[in-house]
C-alpha positions as CSV (number, residue, x, y, z in Angstrom):
1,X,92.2,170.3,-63.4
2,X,95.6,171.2,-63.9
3,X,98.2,168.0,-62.3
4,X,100.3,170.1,-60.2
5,X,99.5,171.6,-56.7
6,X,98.7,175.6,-56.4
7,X,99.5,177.5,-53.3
8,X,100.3,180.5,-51.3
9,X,101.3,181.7,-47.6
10,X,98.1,182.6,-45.5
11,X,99.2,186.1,-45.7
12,X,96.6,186.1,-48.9
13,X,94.3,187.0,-46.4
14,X,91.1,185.8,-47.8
15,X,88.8,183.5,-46.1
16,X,89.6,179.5,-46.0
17,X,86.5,178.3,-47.9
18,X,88.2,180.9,-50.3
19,X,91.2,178.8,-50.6
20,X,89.4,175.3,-50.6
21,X,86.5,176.4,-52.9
22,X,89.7,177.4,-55.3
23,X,91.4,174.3,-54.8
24,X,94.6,176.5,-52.9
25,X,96.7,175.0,-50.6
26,X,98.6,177.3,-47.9
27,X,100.6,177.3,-45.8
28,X,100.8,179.3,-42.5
29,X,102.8,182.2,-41.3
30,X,103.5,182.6,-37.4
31,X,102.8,185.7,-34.7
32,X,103.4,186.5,-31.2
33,X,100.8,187.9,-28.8
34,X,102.6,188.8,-25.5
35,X,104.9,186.5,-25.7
36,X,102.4,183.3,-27.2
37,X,102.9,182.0,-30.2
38,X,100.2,181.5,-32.7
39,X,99.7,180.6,-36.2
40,X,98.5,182.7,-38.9
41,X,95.8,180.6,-39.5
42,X,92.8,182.6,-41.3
43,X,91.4,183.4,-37.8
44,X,91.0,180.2,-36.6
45,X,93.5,179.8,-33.9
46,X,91.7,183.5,-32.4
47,X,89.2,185.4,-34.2
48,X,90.2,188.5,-35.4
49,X,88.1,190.7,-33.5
50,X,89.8,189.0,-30.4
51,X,93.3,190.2,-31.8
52,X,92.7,193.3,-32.8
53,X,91.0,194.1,-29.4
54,X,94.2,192.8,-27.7
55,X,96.7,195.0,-30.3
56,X,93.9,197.9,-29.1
57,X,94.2,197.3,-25.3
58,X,98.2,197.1,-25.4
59,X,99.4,193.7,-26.4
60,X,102.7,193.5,-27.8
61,X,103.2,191.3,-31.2
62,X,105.7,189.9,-33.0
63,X,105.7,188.6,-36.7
64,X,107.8,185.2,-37.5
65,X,108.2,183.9,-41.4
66,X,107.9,180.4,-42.4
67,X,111.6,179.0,-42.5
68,X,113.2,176.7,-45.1
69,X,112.9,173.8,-43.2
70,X,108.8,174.8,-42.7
71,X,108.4,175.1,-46.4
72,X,110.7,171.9,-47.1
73,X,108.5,169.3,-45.5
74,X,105.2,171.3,-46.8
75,X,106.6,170.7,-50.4
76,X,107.8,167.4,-49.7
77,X,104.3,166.3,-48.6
78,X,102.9,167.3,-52.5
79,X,106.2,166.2,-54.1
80,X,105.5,162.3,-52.7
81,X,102.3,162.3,-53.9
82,X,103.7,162.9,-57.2
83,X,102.8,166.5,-57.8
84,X,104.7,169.3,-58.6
85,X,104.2,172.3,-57.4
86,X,103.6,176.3,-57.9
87,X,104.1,178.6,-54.9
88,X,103.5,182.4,-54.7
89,X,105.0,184.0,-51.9
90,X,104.3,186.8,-49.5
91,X,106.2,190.3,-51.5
92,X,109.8,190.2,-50.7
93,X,109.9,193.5,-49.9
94,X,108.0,192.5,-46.8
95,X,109.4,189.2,-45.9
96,X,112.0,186.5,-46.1
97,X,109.4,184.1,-47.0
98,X,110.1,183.9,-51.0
99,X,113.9,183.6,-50.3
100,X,113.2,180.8,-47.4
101,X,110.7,179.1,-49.7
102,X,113.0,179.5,-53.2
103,X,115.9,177.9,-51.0
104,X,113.3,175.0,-50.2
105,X,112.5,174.7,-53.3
106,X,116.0,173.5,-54.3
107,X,116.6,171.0,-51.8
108,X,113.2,169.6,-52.6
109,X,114.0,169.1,-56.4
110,X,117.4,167.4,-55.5
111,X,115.6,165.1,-53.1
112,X,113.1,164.2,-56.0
113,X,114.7,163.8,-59.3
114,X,112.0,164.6,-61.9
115,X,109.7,166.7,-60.1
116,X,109.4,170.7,-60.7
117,X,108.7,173.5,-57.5
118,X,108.3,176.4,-59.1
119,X,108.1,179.5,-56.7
120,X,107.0,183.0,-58.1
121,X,107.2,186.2,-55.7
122,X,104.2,188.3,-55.4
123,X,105.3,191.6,-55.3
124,X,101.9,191.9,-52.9
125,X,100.3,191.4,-49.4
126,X,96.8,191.0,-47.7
127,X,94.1,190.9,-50.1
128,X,95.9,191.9,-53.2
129,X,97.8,189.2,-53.2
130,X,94.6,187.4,-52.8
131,X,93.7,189.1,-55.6
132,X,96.2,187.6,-57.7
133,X,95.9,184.2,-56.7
134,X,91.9,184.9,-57.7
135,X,92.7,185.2,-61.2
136,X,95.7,182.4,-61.1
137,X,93.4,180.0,-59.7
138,X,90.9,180.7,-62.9
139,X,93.5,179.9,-65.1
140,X,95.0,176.9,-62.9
141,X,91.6,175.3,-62.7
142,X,91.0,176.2,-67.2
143,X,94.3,173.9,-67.0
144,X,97.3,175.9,-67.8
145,X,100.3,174.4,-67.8
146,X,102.5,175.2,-64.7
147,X,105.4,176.9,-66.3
148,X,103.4,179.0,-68.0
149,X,101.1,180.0,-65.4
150,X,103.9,180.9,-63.0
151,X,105.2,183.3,-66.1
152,X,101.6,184.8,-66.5
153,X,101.7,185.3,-63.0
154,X,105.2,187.3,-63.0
155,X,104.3,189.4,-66.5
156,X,101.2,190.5,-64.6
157,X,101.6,191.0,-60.9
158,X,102.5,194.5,-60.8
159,X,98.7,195.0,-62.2
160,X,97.4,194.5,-58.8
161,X,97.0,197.8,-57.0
162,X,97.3,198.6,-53.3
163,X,96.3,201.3,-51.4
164,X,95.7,201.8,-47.9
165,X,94.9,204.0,-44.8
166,X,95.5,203.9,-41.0
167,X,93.6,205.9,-38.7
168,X,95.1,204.6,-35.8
169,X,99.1,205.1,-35.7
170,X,99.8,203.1,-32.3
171,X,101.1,200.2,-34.0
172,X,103.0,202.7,-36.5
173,X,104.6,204.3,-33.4
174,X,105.1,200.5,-31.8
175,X,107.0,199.3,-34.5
176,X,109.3,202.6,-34.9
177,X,107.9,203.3,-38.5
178,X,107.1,206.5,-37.1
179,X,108.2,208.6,-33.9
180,X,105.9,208.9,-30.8
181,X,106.1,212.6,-31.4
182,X,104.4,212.2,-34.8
183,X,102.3,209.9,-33.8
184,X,100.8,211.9,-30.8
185,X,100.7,215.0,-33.2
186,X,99.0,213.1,-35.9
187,X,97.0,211.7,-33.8
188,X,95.3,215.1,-32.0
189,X,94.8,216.7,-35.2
190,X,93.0,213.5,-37.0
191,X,96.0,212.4,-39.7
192,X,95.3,209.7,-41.8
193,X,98.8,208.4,-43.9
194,X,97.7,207.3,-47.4
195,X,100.1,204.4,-48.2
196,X,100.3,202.0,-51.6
197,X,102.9,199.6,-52.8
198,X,105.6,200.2,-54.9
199,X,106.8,198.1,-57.9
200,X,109.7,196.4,-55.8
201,X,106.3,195.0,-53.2
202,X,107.7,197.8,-50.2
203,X,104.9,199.9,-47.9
204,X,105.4,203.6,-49.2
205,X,103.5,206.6,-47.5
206,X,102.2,208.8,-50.2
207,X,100.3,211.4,-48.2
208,X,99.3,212.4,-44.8
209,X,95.5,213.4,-44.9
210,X,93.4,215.0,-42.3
211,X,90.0,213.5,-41.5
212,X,88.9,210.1,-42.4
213,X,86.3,211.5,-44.9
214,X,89.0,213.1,-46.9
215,X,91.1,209.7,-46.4
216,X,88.2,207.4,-48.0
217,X,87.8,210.2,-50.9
218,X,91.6,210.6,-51.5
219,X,91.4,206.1,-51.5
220,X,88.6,205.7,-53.9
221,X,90.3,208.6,-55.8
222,X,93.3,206.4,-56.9
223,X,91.3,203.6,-57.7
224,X,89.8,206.0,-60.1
225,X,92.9,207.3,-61.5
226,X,95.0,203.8,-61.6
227,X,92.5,201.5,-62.2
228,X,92.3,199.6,-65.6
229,X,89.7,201.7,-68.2
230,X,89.3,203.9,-65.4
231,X,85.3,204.4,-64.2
232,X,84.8,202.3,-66.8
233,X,86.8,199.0,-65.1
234,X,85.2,195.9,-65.2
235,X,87.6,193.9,-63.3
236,X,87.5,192.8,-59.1
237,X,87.6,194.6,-56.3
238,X,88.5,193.0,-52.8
239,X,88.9,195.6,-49.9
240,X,90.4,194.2,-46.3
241,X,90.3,196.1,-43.0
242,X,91.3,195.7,-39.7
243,X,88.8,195.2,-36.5
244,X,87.1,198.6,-38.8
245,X,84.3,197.2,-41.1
246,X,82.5,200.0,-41.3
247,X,85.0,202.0,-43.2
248,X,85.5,199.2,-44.9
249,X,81.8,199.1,-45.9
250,X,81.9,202.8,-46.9
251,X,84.7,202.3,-49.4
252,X,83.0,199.2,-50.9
253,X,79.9,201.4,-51.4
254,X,81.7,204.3,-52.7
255,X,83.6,202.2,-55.1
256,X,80.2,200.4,-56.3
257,X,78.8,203.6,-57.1
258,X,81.5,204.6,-59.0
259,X,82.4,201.7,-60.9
260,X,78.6,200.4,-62.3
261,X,80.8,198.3,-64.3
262,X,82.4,196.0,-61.4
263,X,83.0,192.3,-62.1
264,X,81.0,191.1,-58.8
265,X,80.1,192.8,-55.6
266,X,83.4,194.3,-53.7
267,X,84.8,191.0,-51.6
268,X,85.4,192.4,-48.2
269,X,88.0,190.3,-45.9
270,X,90.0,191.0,-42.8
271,X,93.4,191.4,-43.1
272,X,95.4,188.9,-41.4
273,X,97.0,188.3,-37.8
274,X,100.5,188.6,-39.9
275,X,99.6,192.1,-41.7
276,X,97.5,193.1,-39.0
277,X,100.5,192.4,-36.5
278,X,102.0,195.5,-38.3
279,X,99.2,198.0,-39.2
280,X,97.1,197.6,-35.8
281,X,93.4,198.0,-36.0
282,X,91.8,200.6,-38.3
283,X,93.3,200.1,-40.8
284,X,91.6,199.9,-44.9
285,X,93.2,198.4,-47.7
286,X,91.8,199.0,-51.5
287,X,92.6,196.5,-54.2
288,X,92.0,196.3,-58.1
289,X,93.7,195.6,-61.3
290,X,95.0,199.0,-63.2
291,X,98.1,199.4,-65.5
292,X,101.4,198.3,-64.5
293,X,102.6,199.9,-60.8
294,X,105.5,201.9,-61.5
295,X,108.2,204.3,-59.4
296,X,109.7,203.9,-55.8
């Protein structure tokens, strides 16, 4: 085992015997539900199915980042115990959080002389970015040095591949990334927005589909036309939904059945209170490794 802590925000949004069983530490994010605050805590603080029902019914939430002075005494905690550190944050196209947590990072190396905190921005959310850390944590546990894992980690995070679809645009209208207008409209006739991530880690729409059935083909679609080897890909997939396994279910299936060469079954999370606080329920997100994401 390599002598230097790994970690990553919550917003990773895999499961916590995930982290543990990987040897991760993390550190949590923050949310609002009507006015309560709440950490971002893998579910634990409320369930998932419990948020999402409350986004469903009306509740208004509210997103807060970890600040420097959060991040400063989490490192400090690793940095007495003489260990140094590698952190991968949230996309900073997203957040703060790698700026807030890269500002830490600097007071905490002046306070201990000697020590190294090396922080690394994802360029990813949700389960790709769990994706990521999947295959840093192989190498962290094979024993790779630190420096050299955080530069693996950069060369190769614009491999990870997101795409996503929303069949419910309340939260879209909520948070002003679309008008009510559109949002009714899209809403009687059955639009589904097809989104992915660009190479700086922003949220891009890419197309407005009608029907989910035509959503979930036009999603499995780009895995097939971006994925690495194509139907021939051998690598992980990891799929995370909100309070909507189902679909969720459907596109593992779909992608099994396309992909006989898989690494694994399709890992299926939910996304997190954080994500979640912005997509509302109903929302699928597809993740794989493919050649290196390009474009705005």
């Amino acid at each position: 085992m390599s002598d230097y802590i790994l970690s990553c925000c919550s917003t990773a949004d895999v499961r916590k015997e995930d982290f543990e069983r990987r040897n991760i530490r993390y550190i949590c994010f923050h949310y609002y539900l009507n006015g309560k605050h709440y950490r971002d805590d893998l579910g634990e603080s409320m369930p998932f199915a419990e948020f999402y029902q409350a986004m469903a019914d009306g509740a208004e939430t509210k997103t807060s980042q970890i600040n420097v002075s959060e991040y400063l005494d989490y490192f400090e905690g690793f940095l007495r115990e003489g260990k140094d550190i590698l952190h991968i944050s949230l996309s900073s196209g997203l957040s703060g959080s790698f700026s807030a947590a890269t500002a830490a990072s600097l007071i905490a190396m002046e306070r201990f002389p000697g020590r190294k905190v090396r922080v690394v921005d994802s360029l990813g959310a949700s389960s790709g970015y769990g994706l990521l850390m999947d295959s840093v944590a192989e190498k962290y546990a094979a024993g790779m040095p630190l420096d050299a894992l955080a530069d693996w980690a950069e060369a190769n995070r614009l491999n990870v591949h997101h795409w996503f679809f929303s069949t419910d645009l309340s939260s879209y209208v909520r948070g002003g990334r679309i008008s009510r207008a559109a949002g009714f409209f899209g809403g009687i006739v059955g639009i589904c927005p097809l989104l992915n991530m660009d190479e700086p880690g922003h949220l891009i729409p890419r197309a407005r589909i009608r029907g989910k059935k035509r959503v979930i083909e036009a999603l499995v679609q780009r895995m097939e036309q971006y994925a690495q080897d194509g139907a021939d890909y051998s690598g992980k997939c990891y799929i995370s939904h909100s309070a909507c396994l189902e679909d969720a279910q459907t596109v593992a299936e779909m992608v099994t059945a396309r992909f006989p060469k898989l690494c694994g079954q399709v890992e299926i999370y939910d996304i997190g209170t954080t994500i979640g606080s912005h997509t509302g329920p109903g929302t699928v997100a597809l993740f794989f490794w493919g050649e290196t994401r390009k474009g705005k």
